[in-house]
C-alpha positions in Angstrom: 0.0 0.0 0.0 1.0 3.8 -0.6 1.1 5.9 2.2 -2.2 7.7 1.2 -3.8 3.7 0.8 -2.2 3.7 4.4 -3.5 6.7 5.8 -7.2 6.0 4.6 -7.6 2.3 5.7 -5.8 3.2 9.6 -7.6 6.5 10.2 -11.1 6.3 7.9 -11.6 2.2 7.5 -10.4 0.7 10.6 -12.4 3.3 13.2 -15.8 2.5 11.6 -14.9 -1.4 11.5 -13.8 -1.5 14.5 -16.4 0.6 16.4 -19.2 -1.4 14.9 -17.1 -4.5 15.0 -17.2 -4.3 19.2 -21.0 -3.1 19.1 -21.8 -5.6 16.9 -20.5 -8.5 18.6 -21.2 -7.1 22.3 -24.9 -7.6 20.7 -24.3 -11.0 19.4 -22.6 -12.5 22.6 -26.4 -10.9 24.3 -28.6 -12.2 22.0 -26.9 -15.8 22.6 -28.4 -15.7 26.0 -31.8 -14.8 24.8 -33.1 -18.5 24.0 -32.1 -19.6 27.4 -34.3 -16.4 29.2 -36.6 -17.1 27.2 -37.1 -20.4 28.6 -36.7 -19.0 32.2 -39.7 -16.3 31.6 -41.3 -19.3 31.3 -40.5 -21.3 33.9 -38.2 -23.7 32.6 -34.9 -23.6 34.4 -32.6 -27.1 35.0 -31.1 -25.3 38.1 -27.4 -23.9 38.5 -25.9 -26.9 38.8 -27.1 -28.8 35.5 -26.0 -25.4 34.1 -22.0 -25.3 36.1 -22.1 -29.2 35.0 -22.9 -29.0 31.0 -20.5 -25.1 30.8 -17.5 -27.5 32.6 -18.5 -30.3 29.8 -18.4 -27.8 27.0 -15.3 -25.9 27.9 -13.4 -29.4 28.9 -13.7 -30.0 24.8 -13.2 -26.3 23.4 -11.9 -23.8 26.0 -8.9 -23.9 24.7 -9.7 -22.5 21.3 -11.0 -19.6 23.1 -7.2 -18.6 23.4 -5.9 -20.2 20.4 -8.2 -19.6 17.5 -7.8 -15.3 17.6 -4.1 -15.9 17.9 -4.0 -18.4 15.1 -6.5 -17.2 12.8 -5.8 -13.3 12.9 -3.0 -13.5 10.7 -4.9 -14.5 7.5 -8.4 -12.8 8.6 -7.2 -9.5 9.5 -9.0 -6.8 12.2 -12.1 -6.4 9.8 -12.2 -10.2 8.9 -11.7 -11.3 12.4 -14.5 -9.2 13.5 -16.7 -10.6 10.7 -15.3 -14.2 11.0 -15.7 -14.4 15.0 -19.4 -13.3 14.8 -20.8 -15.0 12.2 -19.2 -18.6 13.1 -18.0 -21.3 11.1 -14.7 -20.2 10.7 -12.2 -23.6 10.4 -14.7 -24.8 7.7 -15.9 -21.6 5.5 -15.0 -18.6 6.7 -10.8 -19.2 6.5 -10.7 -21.1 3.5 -12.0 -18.8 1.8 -9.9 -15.7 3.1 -6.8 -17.9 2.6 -7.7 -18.7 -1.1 -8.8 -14.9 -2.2 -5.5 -13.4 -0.7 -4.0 -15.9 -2.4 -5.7 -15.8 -5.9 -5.2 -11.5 -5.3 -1.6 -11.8 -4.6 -1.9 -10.0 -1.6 0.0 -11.5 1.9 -2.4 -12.3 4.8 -2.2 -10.0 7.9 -1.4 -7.2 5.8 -3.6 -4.1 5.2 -4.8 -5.1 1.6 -4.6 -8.9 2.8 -7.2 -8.0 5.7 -9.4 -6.3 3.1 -9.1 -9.1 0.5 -10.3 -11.7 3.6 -13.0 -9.1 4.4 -14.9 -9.6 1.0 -14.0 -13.1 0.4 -16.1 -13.8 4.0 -18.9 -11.4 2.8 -19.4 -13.3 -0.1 -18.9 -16.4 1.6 -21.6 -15.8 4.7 -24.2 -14.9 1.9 -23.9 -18.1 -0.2 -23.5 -20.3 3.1 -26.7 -18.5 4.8 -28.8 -19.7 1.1 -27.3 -22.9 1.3 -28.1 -23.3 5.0 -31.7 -22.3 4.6 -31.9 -24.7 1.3 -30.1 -27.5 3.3 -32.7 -27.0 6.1 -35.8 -27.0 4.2 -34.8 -29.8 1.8 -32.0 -31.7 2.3 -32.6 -32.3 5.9 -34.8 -35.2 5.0 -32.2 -36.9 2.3 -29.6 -37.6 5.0 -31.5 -40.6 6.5 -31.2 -42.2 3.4 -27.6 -41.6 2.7 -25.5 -45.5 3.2 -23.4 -45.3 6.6 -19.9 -45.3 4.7 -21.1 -41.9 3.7 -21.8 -40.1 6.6 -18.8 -41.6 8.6 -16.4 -39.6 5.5 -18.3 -36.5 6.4 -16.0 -36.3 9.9 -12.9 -36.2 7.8 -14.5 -33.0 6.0 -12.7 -30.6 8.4 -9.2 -32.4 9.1 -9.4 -32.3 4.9 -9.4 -28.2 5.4 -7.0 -28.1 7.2 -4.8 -30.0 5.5 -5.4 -28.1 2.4 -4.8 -25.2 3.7 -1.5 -26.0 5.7 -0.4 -27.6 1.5 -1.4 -24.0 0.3 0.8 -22.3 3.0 3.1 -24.7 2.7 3.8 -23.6 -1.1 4.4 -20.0 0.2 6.7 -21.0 2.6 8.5 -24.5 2.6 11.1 -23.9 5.4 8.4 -22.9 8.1 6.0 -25.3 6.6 8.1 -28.5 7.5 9.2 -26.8 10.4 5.7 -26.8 11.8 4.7 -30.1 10.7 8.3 -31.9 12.6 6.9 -30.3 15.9 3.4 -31.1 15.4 4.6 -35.0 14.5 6.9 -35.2 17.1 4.7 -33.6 19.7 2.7 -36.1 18.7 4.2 -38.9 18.7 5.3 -38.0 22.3 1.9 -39.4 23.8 2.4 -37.5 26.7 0.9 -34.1 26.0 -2.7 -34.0 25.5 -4.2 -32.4 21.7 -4.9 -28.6 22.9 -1.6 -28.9 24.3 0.1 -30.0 21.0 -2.5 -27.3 19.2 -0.9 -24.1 21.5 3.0 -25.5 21.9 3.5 -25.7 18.1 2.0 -22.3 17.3 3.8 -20.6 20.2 6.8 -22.3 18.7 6.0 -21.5 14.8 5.6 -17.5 16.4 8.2 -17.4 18.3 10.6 -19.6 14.8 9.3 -17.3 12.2 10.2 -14.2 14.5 13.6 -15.6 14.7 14.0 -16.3 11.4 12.6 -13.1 10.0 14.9 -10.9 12.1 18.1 -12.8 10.6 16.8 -12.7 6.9 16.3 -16.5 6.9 13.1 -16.1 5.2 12.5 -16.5 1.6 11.0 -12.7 0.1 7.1 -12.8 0.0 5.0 -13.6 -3.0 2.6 -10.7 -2.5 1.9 -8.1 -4.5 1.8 -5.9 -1.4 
C-alpha cells in the first residue's frame, strides 16, 4: 500500500470497523443468552448446577480455542475479517478457507492491510452463499440424509481435518522452510503421547511465532510472493 492507501484504511476504514465490530458483537454475545431467558420467563430452568455441569462439559472439549483460534487465525483474517469471521461462526470450515484462497488468488500477503481487506470480501461473499445454502439444506435436504449408506456419513467427519490439511499444503507452497518446520513439531509432539491435543494445538504455534520471528529478524526467510 502507498502511504495515502495507508492513511485511509488506519484513520477512515479501521475506526468505523472496529467501532461497529465491538458493538456488533457485544450484541451477538447478548442475543446468545436470549433463548435460554426465554425459557426461564417461562419457567423452565434445570437449576445452577445442570447449568455449572454442561458449561465444565463444554469448555473441557473447546476452551482452549478460546485462546488459540484469535491468535491463530488473525494473521490471515485481518482486524475487519476477524471481527466478521468471530461473529458470524464457522470459521475452520468456510469462513478461513475462503480468506486464505482470495488473498491468495489476489496476490496479496495475509495479515497485511490489503490482505485484511481481501479476507474481508472473500467472507462477505462467503456468509451470503452459506446463509442460502443453509436455509436450502434446512428445508430440503434435511430429509435426504437418512437415506444416505453409513460409509457416507462416517467420511463427512474427515470434512474438516481435509481443510485443514489443504490449507497448511497452500501455506506450505508460500513458505516451505516454516511449513516442514511446523509439521516436525506437530509429528513429534505427537508422537510423544504425553501431551494432550490442545496442548500439542498451543506448543507448536507458540513455537511457529516465536521460529518465524527468529527467522525473519536474521533474513532467513525467503521474500514474500505478495503483490503488497
Amino acid at each position: 500500500m502507498t502511504m495515502d492507501e495507508e492513511e485511509v484504511y488506519s484513520k477512515k476504514f479501521l475506526p468505523g470497523i472496529i467501532k461497529w465490530g465491538a458493538l456488533l458483537t457485544w450484541l451477538g454475545m447478548a442475543l446468545m443468552f436470549a433463548p435460554p431467558l426465554l425459557l426461564v420467563f417461562h419457567g423452565i430452568f434445570p437449576g445452577w448446577g445442570a447449568i455449572a455441569k454442561g458449561f465444565g462439559l463444554g469448555a473441557a472439549a473447546v476452551a482452549v480455542m478460546w485462546f488459540v483460534e484469535p491468535f491463530s487465525y488473525f494473521p490471515v483474517l485481518g482486524i475487519p475479517g476477524t471481527y466478521l469471521a468471530f461473529l458470524s461462526g464457522n470459521i475452520s470450515n468456510l469462513k478461513l478457507p475462503c480468506a486464505a484462497v482470495a488473498e491468495e488468488a489476489a496476490g496479496v500477503q495475509g495479515g497485511t492491510s490489503r490482505g485484511g481487506i481481501i479476507a474481508t470480501i472473500a467472507m462477505v461473499v462467503a456468509t451470503i452463499v452459506a446463509t442460502v445454502i443453509i436455509f436450502i439444506g434446512a428445508i430440503g435436504l434435511a430429509s435426504v440424509v437418512k437415506y444416505l449408506p453409513p460409509f457416507l456419513i462416517k467420511a463427512t467427519t474427515f470434512v474438516l481435518p481435509a481443510i485443514f490439511g489443504a490449507i497448511f499444503g497452500q501455506f506450505l507452497l508460500s513458505n516451505v522452510t516454516l511449513g516442514v518446520i511446523a509439521l516436525a513439531i506437530g509429528i513429534a509432539l505427537t508422537l510423544v503421547k504425553v501431551i494432550p491435543g490442545w496442548g500439542i494445538l498451543i506448543i507448536t504455534i507458540v513455537a511457529m511465532i516465536v521460529i518465524s520471528r527468529v527467522m525473519f529478524q536474521k533474513g532467513l526467510l525467503g521474500k514474500s510472493k505478495s503483490k503488497e
